[in-house]
MARFI-612341 format. One record per atom (N, C-alpha, C): residue number from 1; x, y, z; residue in three letters. Coordinates in nm, 4 decimals, padded with zeros to 6 digits, m for minus. Each point is the difference from the previous one (the first is absolute). Layout:
! MARFI-612341
   k       c1       c2       c3   r
 NUM        X        Y        Z ALA
...
***
This chain:
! MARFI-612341
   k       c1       c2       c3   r
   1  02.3807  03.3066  01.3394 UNK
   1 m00.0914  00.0419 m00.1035 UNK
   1 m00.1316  00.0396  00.0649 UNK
   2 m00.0333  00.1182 m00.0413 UNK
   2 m00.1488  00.0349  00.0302 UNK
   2 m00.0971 m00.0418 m00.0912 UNK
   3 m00.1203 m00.0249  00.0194 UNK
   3 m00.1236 m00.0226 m00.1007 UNK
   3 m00.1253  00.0773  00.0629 UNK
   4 m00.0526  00.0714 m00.0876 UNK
   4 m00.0971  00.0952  00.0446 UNK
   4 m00.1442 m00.0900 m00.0747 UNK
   5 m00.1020  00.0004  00.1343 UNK
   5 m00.1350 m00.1258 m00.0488 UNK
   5 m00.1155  00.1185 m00.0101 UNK
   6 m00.0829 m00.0020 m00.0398 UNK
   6 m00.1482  00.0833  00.0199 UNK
   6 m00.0288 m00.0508  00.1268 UNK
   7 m00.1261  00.0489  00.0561 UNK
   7  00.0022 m00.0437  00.1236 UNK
   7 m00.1067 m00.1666 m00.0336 UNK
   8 m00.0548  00.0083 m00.0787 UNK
   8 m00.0634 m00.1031 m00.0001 UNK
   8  00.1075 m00.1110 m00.0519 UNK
   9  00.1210 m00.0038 m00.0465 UNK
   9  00.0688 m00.0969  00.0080 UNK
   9  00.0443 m00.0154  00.1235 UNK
  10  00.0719  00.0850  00.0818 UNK
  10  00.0424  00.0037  00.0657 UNK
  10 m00.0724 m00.0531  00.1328 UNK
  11 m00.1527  00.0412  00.0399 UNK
  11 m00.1047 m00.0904  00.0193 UNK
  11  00.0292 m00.1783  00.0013 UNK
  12  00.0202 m00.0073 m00.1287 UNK
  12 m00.0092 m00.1127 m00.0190 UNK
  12  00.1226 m00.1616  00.0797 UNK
  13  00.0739  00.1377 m00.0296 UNK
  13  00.1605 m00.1052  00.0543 UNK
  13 m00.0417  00.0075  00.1256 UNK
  14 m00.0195  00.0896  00.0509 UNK
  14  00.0046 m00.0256  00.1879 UNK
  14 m00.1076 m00.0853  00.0172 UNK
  15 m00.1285 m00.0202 m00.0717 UNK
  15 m00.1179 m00.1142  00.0336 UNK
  15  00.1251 m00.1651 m00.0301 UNK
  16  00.0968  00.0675 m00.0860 UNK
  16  00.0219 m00.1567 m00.0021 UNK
  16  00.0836 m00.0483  00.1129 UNK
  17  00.1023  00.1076  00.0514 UNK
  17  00.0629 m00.0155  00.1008 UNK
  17 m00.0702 m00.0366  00.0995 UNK
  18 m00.1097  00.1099  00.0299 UNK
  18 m00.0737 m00.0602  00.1256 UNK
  18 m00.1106 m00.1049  00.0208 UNK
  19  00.0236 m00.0816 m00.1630 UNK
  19 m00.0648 m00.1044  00.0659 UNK
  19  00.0436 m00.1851  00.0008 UNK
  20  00.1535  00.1131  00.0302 UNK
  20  00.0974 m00.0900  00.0942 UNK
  20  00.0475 m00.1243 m00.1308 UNK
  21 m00.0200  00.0432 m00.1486 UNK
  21  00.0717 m00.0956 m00.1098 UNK
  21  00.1529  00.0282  00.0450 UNK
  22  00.0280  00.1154 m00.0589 UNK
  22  00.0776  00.0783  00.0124 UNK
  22  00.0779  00.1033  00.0980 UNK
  23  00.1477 m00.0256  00.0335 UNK
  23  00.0278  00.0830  00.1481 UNK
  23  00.0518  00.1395 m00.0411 UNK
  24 m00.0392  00.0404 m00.1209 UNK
  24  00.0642  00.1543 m00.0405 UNK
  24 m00.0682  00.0620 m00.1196 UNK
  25 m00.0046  00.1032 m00.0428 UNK
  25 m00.0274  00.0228 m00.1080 UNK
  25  00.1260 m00.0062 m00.1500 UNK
  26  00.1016 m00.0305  00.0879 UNK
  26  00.1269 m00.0266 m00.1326 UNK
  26 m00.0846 m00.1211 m00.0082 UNK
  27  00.0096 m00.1200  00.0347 UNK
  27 m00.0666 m00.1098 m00.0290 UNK
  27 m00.1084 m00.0462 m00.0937 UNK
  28 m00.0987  00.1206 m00.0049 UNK
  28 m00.0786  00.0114 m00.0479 UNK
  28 m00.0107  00.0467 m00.1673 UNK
  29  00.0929  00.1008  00.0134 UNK
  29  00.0522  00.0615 m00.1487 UNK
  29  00.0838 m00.0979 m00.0486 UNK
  30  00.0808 m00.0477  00.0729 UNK
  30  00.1128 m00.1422 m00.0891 UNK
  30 m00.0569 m00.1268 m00.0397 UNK
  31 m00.1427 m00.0420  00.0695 UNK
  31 m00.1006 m00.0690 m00.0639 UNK
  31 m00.1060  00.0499 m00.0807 UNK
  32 m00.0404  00.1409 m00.0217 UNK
  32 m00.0890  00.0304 m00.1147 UNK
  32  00.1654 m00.0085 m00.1107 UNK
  33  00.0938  00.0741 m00.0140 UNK
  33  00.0837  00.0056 m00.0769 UNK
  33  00.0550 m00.2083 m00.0677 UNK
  34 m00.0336 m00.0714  00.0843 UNK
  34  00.0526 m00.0948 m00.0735 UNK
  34 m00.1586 m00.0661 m00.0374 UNK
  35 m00.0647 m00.0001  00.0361 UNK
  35 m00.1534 m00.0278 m00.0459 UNK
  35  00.0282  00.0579 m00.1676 UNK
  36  00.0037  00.1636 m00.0081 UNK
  36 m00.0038  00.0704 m00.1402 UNK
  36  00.1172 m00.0869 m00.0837 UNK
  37  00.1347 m00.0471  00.0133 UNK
  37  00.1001 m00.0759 m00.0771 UNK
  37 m00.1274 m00.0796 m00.0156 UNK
  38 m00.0006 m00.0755  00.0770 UNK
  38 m00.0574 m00.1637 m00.0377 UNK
  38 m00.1149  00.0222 m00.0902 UNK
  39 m00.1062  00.0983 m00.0237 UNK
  39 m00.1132  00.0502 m00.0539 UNK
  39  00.0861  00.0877 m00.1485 UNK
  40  00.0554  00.0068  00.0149 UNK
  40  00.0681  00.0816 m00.1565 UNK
  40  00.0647 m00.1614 m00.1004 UNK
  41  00.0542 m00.0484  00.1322 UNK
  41  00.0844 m00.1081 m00.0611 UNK
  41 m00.1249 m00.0746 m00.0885 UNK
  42 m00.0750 m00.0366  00.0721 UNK
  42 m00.1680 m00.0818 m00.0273 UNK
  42  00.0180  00.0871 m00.1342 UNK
  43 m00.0681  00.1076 m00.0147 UNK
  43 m00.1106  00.0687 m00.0895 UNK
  43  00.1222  00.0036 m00.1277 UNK
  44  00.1654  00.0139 m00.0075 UNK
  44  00.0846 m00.0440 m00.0698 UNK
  44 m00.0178 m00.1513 m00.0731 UNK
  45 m00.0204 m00.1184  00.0773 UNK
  45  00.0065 m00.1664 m00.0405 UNK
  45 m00.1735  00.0680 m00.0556 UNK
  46 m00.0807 m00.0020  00.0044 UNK
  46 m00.0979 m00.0068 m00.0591 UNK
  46 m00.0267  00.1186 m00.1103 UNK
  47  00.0885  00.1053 m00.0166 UNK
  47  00.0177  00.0253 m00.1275 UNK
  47  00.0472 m00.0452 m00.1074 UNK
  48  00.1154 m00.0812  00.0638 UNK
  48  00.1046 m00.1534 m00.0785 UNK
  48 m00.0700 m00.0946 m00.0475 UNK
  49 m00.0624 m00.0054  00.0868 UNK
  49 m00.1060 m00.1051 m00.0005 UNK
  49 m00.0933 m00.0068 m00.1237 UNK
  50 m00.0698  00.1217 m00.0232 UNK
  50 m00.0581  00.0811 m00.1208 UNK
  50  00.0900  00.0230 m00.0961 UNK
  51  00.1137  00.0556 m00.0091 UNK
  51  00.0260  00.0106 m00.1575 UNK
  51  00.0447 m00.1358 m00.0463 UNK
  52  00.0594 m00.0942  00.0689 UNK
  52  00.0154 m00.1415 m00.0031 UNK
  52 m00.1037 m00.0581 m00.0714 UNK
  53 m00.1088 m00.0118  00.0650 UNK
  53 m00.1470 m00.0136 m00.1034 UNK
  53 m00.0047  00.0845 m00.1239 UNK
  54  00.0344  00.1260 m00.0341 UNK
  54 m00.0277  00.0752 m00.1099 UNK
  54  00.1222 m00.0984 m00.0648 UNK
  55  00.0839  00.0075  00.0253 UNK
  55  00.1306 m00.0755 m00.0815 UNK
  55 m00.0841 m00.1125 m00.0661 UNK
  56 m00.0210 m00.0823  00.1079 UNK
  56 m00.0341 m00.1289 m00.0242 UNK
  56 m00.1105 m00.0186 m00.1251 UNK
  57 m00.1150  00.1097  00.0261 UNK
  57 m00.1120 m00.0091 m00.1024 UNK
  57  00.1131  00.0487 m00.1384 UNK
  58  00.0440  00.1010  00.0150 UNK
  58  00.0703  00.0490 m00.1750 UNK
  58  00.0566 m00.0709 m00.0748 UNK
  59  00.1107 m00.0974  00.0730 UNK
  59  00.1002 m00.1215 m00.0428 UNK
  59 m00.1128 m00.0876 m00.0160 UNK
  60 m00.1145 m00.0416  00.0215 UNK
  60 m00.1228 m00.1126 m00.0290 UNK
  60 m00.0580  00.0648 m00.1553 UNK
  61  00.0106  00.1065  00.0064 UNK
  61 m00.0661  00.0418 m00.1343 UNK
  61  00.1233  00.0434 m00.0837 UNK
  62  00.1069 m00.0023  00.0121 UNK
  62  00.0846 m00.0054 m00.0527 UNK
  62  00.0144 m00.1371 m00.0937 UNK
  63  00.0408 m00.0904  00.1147 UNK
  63 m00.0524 m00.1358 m00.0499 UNK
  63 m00.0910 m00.0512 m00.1438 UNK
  64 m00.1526  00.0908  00.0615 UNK
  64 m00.0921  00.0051 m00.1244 UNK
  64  00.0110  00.0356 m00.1142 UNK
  65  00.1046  00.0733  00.0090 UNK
  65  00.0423  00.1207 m00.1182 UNK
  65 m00.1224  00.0991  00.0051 UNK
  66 m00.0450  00.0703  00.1049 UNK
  66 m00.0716  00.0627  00.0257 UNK
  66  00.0446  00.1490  00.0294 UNK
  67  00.1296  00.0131 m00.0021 UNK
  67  00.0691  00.0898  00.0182 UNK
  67 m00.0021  00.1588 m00.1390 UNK
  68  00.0558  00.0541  00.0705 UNK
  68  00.0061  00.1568 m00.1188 UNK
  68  00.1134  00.0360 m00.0118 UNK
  69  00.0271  00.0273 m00.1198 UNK
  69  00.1615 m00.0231 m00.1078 UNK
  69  00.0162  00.2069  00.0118 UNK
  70  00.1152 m00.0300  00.0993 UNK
  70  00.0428  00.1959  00.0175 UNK
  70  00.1132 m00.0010 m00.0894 UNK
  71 m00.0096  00.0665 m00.1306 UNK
  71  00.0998 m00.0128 m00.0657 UNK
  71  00.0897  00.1548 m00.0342 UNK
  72 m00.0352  00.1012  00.0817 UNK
  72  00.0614  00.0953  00.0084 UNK
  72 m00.0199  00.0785  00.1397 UNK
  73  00.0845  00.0983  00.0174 UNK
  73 m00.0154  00.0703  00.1395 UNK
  73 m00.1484  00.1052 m00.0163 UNK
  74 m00.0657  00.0283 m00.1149 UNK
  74 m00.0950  00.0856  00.0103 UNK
  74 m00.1476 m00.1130  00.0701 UNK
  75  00.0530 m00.1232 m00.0606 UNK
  75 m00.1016 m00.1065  00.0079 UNK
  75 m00.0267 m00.0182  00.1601 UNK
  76  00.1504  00.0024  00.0836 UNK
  76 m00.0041 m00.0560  00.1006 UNK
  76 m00.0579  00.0980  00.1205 UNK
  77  00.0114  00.1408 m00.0685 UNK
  77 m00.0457  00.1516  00.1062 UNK
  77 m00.1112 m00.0113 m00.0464 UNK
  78 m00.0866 m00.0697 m00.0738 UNK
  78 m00.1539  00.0119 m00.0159 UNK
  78 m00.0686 m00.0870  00.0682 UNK
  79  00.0566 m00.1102  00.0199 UNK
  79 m00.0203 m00.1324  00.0872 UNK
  79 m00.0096  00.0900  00.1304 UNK
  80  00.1120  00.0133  00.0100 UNK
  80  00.0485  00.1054  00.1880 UNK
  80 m00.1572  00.0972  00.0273 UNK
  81 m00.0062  00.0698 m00.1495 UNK
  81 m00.1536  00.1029  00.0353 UNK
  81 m00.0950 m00.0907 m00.0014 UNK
  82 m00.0280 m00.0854 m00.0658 UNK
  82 m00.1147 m00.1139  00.0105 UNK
  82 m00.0206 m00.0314  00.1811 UNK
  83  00.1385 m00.0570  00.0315 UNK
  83 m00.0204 m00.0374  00.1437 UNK
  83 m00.0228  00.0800  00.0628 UNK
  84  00.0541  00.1362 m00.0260 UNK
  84 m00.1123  00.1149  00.1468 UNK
  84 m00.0811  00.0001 m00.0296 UNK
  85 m00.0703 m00.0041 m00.0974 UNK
  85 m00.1215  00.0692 m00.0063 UNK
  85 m00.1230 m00.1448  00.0115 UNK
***
């Protein structure tokens, strides 16, 4: 496989090679590449993390009976426009 870098990436990998972390520049790309998994994986659990909390607050006011009664599909696409906007 080829990978084509700008030069300022490309810059970059050989500073890491040459300062002797790393004995290649494959090395270098197969550790930014599992760095990015582990950093997607992260920013994934802490989106979980967040709607988990949104859950958690709705079912609490649910609880309250604090909740809003969607009693048809026109009801529920106005809710939907409520939330974009």
């Amino acid at each position: 496989m080829h990978v084509s870098l700008t030069p300022e990436l490309e810059h970059r990998v050989k500073a890491k090679v040459e300062s002797g972390l790393y004995n290649n520049a494959s090395e270098v790309i197969r550790e930014a590449l599992r760095f990015m998994e582990t950093h997607e994986d992260w920013v994934n659990e802490l989106k979980l993390a967040s709607l988990r909390e949104q859950l958690n607050v709705g079912v609490a006011q649910l609880d309250k009976n604090e909740g809003i009664l969607i009693d048809s599909q026109s009801a529920l696409d106005q809710l939907f426009v409520d939330i974009k906007s």
